[in-house]
Backbone as ProteinMPNN parsed JSONL, in Angstrom:
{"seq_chain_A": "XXXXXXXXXXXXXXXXXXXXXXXXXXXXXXXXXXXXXXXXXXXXXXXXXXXXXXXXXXXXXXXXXXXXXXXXXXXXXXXXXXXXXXXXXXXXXXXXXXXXXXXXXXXXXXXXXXXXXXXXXXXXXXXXXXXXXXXXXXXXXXXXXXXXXXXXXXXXXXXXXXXXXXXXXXXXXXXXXXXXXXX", "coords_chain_A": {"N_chain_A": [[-1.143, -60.451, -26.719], [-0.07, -62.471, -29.35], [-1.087, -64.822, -31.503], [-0.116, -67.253, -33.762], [-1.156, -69.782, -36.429], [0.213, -72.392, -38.275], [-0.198, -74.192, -41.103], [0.457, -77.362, -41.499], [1.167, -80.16, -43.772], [2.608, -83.308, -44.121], [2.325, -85.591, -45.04], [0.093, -86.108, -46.292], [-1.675, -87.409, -44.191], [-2.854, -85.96, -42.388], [-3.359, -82.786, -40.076], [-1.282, -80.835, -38.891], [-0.288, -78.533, -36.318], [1.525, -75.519, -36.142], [2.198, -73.56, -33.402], [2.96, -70.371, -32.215], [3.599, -67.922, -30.097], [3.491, -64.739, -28.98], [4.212, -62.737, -26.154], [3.677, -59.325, -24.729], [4.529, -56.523, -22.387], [3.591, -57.288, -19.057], [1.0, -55.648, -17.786], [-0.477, -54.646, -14.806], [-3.204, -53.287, -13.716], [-4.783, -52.678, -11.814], [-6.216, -53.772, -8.304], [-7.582, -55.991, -6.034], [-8.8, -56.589, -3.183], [-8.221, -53.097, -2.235], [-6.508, -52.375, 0.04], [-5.234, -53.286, 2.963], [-4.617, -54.637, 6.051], [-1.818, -54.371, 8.417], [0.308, -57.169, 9.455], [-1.745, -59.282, 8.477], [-2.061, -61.835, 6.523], [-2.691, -62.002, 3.166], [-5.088, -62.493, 0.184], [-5.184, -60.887, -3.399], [-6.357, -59.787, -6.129], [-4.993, -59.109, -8.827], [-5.738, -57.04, -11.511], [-5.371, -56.929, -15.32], [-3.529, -57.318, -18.131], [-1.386, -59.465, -20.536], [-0.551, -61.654, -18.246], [-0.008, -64.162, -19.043], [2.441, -66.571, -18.693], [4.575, -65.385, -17.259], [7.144, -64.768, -15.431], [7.93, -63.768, -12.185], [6.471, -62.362, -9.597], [6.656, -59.74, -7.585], [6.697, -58.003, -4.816], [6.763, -54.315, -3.678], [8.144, -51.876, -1.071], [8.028, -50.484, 1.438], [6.057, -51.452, 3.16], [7.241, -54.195, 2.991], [9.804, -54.351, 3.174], [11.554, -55.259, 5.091], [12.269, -57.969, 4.576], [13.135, -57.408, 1.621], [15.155, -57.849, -1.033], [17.357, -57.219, -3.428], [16.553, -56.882, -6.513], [17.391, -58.473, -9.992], [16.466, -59.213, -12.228], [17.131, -59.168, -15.241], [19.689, -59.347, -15.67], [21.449, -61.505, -16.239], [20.868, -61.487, -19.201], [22.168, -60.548, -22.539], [21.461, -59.597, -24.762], [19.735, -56.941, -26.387], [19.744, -54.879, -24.517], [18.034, -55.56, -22.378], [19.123, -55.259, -19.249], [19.523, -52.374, -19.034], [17.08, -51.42, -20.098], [15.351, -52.403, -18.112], [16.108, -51.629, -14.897], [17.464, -52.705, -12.134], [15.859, -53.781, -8.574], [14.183, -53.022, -5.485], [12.796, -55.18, -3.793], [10.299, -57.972, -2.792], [10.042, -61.31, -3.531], [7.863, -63.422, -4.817], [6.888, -66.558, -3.804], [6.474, -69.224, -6.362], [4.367, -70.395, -5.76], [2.639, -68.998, -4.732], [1.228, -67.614, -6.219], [-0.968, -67.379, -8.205], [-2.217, -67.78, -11.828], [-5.05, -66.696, -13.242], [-6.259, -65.784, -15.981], [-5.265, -64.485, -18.886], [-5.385, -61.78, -18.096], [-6.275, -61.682, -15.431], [-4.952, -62.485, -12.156], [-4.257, -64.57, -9.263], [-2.812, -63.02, -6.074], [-1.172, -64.142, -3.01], [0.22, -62.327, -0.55], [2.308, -62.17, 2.212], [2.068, -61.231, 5.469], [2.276, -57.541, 5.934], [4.726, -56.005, 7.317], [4.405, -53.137, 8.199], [2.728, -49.865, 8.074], [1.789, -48.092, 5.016], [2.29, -47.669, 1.203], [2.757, -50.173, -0.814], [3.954, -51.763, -3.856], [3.197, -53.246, -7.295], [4.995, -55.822, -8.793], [5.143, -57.405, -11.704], [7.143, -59.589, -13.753], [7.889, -60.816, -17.116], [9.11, -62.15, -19.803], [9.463, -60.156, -21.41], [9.675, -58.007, -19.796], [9.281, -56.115, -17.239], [6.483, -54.826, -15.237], [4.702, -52.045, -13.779], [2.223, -51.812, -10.91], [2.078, -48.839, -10.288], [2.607, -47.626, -12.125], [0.895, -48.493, -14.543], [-1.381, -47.975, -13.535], [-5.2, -47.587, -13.806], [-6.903, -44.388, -14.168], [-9.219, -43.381, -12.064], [-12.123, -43.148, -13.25], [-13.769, -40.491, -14.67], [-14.463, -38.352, -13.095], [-12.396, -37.91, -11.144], [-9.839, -37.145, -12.398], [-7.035, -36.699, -12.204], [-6.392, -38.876, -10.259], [-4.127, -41.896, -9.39], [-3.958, -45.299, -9.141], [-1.844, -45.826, -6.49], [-0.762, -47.603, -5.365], [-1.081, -50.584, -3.146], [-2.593, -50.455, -0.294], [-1.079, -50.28, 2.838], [-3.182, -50.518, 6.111], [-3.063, -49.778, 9.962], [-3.81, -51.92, 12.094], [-6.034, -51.857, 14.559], [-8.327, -51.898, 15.017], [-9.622, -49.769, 14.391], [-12.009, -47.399, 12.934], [-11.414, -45.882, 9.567], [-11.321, -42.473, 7.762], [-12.21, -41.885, 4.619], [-11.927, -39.923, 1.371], [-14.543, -39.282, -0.984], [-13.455, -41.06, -2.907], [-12.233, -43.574, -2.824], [-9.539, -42.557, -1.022], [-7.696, -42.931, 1.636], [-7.48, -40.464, 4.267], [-5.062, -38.561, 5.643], [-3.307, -36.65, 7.75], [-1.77, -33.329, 7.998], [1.16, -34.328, 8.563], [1.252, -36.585, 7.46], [0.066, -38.939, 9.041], [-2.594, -41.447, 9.244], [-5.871, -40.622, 9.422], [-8.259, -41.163, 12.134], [-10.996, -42.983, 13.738], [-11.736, -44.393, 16.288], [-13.592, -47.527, 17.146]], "CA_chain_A": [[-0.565, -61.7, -27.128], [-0.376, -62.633, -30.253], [-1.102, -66.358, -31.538], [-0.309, -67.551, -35.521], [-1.188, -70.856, -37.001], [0.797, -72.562, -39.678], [-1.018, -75.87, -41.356], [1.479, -78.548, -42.331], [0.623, -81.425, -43.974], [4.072, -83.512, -45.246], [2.24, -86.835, -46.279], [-1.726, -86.205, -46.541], [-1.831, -88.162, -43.087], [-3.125, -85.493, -41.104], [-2.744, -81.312, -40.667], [-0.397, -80.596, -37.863], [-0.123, -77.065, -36.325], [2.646, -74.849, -35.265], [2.165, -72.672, -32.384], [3.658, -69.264, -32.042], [2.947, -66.93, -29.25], [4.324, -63.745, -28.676], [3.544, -61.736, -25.091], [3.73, -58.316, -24.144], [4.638, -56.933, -21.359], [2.768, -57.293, -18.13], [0.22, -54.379, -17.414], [-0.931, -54.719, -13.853], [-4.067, -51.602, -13.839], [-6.33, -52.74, -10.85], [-6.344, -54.994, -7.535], [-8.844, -55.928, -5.35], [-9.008, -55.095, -2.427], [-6.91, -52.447, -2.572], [-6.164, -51.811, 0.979], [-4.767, -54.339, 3.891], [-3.55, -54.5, 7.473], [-0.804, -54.6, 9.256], [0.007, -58.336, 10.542], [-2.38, -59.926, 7.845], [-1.732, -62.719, 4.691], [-4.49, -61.67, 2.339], [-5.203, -63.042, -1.329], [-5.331, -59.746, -3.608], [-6.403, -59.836, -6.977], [-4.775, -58.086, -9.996], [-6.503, -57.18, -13.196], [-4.352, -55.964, -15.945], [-2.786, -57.863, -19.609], [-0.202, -60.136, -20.664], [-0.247, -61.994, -17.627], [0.224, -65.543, -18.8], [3.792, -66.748, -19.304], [4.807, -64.581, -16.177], [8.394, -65.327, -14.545], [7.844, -63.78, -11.227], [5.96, -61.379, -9.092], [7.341, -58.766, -6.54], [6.152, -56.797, -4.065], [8.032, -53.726, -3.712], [7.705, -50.806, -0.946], [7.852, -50.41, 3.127], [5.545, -52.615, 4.427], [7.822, -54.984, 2.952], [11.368, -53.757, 2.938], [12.401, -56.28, 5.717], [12.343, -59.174, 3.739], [13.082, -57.264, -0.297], [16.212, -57.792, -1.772], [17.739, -56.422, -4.83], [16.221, -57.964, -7.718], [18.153, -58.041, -10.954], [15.799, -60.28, -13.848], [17.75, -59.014, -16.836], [21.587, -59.261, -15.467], [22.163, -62.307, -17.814], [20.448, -61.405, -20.654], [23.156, -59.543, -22.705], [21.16, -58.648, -25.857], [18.562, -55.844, -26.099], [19.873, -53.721, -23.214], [17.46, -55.515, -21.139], [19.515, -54.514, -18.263], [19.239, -51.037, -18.924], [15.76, -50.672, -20.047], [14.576, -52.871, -17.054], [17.349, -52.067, -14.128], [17.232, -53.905, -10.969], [14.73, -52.856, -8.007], [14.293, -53.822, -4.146], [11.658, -55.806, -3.702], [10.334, -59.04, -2.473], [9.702, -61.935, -4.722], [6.598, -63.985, -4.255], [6.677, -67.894, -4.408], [5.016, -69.6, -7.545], [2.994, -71.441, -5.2], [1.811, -68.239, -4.178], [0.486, -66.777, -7.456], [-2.237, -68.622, -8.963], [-2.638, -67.336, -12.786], [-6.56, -67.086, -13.557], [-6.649, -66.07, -17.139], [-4.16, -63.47, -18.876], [-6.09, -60.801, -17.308], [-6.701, -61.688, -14.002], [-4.264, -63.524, -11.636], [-4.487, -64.067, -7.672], [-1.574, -63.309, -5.612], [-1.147, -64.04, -1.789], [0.707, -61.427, 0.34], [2.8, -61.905, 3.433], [1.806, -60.045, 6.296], [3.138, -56.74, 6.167], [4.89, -54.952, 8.81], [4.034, -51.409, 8.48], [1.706, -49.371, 7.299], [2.189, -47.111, 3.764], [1.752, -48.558, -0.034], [3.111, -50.822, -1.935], [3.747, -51.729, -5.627], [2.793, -54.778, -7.717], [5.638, -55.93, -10.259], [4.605, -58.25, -12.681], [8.078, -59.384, -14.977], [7.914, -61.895, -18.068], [10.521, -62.329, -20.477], [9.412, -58.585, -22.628], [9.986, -57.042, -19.392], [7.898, -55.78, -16.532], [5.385, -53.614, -15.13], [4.423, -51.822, -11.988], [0.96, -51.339, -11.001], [1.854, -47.641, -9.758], [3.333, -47.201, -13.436], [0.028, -48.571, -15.433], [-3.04, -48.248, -13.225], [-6.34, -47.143, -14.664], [-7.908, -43.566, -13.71], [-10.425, -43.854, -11.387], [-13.608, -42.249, -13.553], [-13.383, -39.087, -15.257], [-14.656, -37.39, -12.028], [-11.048, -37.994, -10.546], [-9.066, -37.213, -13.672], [-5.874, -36.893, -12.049], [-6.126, -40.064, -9.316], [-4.339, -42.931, -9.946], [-3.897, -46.048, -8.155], [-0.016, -45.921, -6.331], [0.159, -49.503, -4.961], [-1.75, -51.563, -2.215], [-2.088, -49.301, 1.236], [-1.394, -50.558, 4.734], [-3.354, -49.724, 7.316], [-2.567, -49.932, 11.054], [-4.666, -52.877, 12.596], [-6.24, -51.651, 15.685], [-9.526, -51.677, 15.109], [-10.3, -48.295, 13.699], [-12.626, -46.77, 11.352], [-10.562, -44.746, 8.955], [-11.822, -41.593, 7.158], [-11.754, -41.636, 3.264], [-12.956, -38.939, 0.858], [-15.152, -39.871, -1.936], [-12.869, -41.595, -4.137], [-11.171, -44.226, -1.79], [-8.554, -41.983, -0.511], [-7.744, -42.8, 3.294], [-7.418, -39.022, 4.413], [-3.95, -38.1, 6.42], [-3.281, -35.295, 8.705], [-0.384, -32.703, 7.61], [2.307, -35.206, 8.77], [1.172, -37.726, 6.976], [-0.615, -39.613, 9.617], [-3.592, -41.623, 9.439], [-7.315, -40.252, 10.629], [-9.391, -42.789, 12.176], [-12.254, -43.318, 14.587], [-11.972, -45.811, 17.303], [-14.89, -48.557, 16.706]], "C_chain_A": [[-0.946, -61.943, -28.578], [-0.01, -63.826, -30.864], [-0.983, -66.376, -33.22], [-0.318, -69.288, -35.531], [-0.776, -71.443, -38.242], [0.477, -73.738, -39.941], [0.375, -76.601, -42.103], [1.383, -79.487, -42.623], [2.027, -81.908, -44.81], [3.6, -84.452, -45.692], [0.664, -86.831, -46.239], [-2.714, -87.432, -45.217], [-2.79, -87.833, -41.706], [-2.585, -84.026, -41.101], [-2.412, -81.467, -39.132], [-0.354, -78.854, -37.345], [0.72, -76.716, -35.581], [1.888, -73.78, -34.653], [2.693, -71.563, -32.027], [3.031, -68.25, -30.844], [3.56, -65.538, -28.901], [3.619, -62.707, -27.181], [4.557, -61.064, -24.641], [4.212, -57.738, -22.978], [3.819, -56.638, -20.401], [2.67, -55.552, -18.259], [-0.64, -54.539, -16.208], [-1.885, -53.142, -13.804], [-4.874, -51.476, -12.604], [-5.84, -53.722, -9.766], [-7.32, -54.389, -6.98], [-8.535, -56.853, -4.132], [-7.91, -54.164, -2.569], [-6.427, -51.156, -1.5], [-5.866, -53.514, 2.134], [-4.403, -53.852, 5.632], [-2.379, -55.056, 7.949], [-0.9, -56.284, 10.105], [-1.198, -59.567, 10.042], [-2.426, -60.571, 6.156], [-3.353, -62.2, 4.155], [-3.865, -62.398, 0.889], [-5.548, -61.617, -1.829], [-5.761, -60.143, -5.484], [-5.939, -58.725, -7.925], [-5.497, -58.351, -11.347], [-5.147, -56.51, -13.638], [-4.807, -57.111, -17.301], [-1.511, -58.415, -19.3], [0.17, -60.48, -19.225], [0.221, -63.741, -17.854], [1.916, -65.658, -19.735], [5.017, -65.847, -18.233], [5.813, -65.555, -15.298], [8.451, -64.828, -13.002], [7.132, -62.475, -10.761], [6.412, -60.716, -7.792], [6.548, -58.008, -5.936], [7.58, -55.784, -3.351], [7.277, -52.526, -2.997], [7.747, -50.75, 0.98], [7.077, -51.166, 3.535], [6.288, -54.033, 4.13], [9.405, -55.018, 2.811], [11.989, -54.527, 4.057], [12.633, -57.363, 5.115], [12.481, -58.825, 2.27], [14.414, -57.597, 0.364], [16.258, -57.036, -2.822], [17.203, -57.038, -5.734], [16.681, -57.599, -8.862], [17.723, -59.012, -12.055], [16.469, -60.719, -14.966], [18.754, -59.09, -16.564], [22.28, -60.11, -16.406], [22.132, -62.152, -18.839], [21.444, -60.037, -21.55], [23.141, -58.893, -24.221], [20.11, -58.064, -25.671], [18.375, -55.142, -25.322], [18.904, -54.049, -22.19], [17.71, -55.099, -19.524], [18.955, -53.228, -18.015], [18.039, -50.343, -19.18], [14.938, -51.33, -18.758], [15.722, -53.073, -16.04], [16.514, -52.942, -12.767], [16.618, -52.576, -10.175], [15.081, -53.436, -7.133], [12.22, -54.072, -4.096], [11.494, -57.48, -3.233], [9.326, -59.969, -3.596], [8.694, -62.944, -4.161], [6.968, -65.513, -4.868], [5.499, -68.189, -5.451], [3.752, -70.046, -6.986], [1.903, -70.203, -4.477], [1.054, -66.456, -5.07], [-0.125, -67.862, -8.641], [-2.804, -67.24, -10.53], [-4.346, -68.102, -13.399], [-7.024, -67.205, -14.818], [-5.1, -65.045, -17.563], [-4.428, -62.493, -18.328], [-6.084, -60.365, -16.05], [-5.583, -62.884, -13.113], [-4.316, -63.064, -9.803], [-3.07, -64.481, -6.555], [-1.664, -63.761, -4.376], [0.255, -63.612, -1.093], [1.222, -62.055, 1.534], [2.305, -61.051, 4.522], [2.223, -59.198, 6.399], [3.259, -56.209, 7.404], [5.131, -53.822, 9.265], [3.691, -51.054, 7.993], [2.699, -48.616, 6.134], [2.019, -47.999, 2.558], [2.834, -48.955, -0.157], [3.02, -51.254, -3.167], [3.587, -53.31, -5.71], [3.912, -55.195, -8.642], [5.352, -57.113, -10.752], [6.031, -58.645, -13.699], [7.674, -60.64, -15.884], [8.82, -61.118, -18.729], [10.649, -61.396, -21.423], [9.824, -57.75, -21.404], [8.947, -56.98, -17.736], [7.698, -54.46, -16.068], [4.957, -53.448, -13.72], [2.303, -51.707, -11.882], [0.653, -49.518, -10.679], [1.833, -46.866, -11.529], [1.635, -47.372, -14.428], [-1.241, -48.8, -14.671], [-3.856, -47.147, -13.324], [-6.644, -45.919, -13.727], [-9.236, -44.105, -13.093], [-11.902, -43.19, -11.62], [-12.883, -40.817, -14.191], [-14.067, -38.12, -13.959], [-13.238, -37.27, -11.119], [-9.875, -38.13, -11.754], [-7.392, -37.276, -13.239], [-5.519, -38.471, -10.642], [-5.541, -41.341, -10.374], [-4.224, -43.787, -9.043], [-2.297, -46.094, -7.605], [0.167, -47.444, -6.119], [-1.034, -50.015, -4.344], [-1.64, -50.665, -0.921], [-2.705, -50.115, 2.044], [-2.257, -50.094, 5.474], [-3.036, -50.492, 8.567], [-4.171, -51.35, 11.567], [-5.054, -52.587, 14.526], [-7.864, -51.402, 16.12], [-10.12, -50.702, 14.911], [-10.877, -48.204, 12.92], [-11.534, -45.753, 10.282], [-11.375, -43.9, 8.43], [-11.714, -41.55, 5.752], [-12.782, -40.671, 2.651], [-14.044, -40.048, -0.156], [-14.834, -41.123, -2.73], [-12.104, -43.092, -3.554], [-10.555, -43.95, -1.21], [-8.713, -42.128, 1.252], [-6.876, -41.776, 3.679], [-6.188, -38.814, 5.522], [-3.852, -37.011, 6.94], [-1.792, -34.514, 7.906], [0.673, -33.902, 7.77], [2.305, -36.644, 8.453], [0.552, -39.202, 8.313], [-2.231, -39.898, 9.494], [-4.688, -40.905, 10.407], [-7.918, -41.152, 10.256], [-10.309, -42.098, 13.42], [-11.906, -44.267, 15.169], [-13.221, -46.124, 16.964], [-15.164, -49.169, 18.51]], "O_chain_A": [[-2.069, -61.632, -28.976], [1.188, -64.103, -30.903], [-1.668, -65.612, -33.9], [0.385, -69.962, -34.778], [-1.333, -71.074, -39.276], [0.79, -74.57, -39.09], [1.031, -76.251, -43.083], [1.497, -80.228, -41.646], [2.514, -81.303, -45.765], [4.045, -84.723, -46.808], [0.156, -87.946, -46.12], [-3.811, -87.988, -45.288], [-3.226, -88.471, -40.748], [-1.622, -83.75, -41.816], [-3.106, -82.079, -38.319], [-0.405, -78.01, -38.24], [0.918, -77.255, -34.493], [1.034, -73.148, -35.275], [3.175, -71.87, -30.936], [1.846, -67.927, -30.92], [4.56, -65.797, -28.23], [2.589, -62.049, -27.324], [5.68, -61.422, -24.285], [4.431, -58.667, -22.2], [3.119, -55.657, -20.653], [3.46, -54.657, -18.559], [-1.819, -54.59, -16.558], [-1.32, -52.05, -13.852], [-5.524, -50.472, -12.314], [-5.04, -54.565, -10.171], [-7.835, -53.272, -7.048], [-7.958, -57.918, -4.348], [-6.799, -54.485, -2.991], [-6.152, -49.967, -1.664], [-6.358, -54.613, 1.879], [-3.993, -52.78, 6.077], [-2.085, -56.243, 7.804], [-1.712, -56.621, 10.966], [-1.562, -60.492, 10.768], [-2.694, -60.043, 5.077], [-4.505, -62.104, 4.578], [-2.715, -62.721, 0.592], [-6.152, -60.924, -1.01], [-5.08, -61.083, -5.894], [-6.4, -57.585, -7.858], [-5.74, -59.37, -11.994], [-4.269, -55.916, -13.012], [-5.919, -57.604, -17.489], [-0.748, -58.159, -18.369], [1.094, -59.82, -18.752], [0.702, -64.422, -16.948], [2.357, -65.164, -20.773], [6.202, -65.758, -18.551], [5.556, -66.605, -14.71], [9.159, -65.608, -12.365], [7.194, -61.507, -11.519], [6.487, -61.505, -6.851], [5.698, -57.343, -6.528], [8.665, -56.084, -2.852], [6.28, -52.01, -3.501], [6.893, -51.541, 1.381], [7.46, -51.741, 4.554], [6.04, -54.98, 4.876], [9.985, -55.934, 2.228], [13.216, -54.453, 3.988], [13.792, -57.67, 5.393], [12.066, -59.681, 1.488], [14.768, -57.648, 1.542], [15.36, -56.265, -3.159], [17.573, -58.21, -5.67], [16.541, -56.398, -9.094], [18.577, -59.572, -12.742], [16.546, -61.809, -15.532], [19.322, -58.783, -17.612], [23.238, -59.834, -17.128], [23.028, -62.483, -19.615], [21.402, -58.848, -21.234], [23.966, -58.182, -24.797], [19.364, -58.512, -24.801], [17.28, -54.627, -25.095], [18.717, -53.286, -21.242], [16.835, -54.729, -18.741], [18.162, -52.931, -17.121], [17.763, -49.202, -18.809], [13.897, -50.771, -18.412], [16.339, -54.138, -16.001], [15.437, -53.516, -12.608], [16.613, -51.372, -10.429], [15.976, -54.275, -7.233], [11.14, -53.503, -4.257], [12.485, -58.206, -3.311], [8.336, -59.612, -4.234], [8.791, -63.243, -2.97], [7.264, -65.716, -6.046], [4.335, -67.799, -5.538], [2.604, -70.094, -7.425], [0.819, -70.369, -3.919], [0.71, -65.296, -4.847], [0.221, -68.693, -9.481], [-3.473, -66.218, -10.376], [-4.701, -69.225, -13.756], [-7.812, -68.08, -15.175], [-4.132, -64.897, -16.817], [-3.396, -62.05, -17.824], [-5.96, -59.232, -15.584], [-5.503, -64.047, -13.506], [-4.376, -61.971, -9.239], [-2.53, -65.556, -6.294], [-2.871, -64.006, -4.365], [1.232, -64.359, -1.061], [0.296, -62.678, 2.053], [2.163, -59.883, 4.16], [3.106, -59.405, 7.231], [2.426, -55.983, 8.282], [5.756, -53.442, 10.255], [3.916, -51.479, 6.86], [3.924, -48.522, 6.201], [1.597, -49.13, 2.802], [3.85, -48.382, 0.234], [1.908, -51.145, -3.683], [3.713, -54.214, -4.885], [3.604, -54.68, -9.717], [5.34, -58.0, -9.898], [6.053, -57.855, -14.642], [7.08, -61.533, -15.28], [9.239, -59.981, -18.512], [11.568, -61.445, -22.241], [10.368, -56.693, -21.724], [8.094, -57.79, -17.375], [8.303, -53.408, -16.276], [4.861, -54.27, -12.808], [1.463, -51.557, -12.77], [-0.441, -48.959, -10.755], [1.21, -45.883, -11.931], [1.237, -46.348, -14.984], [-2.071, -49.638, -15.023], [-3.513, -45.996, -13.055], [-6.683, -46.184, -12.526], [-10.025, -44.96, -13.497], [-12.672, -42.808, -10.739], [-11.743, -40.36, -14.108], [-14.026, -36.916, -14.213], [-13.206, -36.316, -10.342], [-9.172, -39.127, -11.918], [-6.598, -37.884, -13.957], [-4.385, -38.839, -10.336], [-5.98, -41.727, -11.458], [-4.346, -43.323, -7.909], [-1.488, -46.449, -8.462], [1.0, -48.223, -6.582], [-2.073, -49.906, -4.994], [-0.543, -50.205, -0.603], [-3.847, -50.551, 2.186], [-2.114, -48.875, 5.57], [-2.755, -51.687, 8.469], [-5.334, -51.311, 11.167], [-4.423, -53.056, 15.473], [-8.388, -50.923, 17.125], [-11.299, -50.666, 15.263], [-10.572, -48.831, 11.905], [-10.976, -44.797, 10.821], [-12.515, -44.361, 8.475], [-10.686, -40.902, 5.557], [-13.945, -40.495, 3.013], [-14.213, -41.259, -0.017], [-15.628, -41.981, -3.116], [-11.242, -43.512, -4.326], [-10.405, -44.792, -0.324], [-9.576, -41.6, 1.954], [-5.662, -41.93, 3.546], [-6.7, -39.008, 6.625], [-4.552, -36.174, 6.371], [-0.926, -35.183, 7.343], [0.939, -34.405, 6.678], [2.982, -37.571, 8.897], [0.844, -40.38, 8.107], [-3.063, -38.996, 9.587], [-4.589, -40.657, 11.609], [-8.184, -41.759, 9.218], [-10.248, -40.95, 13.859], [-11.704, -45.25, 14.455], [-13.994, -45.271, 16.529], [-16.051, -49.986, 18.756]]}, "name": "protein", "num_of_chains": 1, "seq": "XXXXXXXXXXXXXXXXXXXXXXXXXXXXXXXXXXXXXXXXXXXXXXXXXXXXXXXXXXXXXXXXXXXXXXXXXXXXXXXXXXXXXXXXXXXXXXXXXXXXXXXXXXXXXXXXXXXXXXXXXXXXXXXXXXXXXXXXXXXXXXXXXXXXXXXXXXXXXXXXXXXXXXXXXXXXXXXXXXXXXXX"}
């Protein structure tokens, strides 16, 4: 973001200041926690940039694909190819009342219950554009040089332990099925 101050004084009465702001576009890099169940509203926190000034937030991805739509931000806007550098997506759009901005940094969303396991994405849009969290999230350490974060991952709610390696990773069988432990 970037803030300028211009002093104006027209009759020696008093200095007045103009306000300019210019923001970026959203960079969602981190949430927390950054795993859920099946059948449970959670509060999730995203870290990232250029979060204040933020027109809406999406969740986009199978555990929520009963309730996305198409979302199309830029369809009116008919200078700067916003269309085409930001096309439309399926995803579900999150009420304001259900994204509480903390600083530009940090903002706390609350989730729907999803209804099936697998990840999901974070989109973040304001009026430069937006941003995924699969698209800009942070390496996890230089001991995992190629991990990054994909989205938010489901798991099945049944009371299981799951298996993860080192790194967070909750460990799948060939066919892409969860390994767990009954508890």
């Amino acid at each position: 973001m970037l803030t300028t101050y211009f002093p104006y004084n027209p009759d020696s009465y008093g200095t007045f200041l103009e306000k300019t702001k210019i923001y970026g576009l959203p960079r969602p890099t981190d949430v927390n926690p950054i795993f859920t169940t099946i059948g449970i509203s959670k509060n999730i926190v995203v870290m990232g940039r250029s979060f204040i000034g933020i027109n809406g937030v999406y969740l986009s991805g199978g555990p929520f694909s009963s309730i996305s739509t198409i979302q199309t931000p830029f369809s009116s806007i008919q200078h700067n190819n916003m269309d085409t550098r930001f096309p439309e997506f399926t995803a579900f759009k999150l009420s304001p009342y259900d994204v509480n901005i903390n600083s530009d940094c940090i903002l706390t969303i609350t989730i729907p219950s999803p209804s099936s396991t697998g990840y999901f994405d974070i989109i973040i849009q304001n009026d430069a554009g937006y941003g995924t969290l699969s698209r800009f999230s942070k390496k996890f350490g230089s001991y995992q040089p190629n991990y990054y974060q994909n989205g938010v991952l489901v798991i099945p709610n049944d009371n299981s332990t799951f298996i993860a390696d080192g790194y967070g990773n909750i460990i799948t069988d060939d066919d892409g099925n969860f390994i767990s432990v009954n508890i």
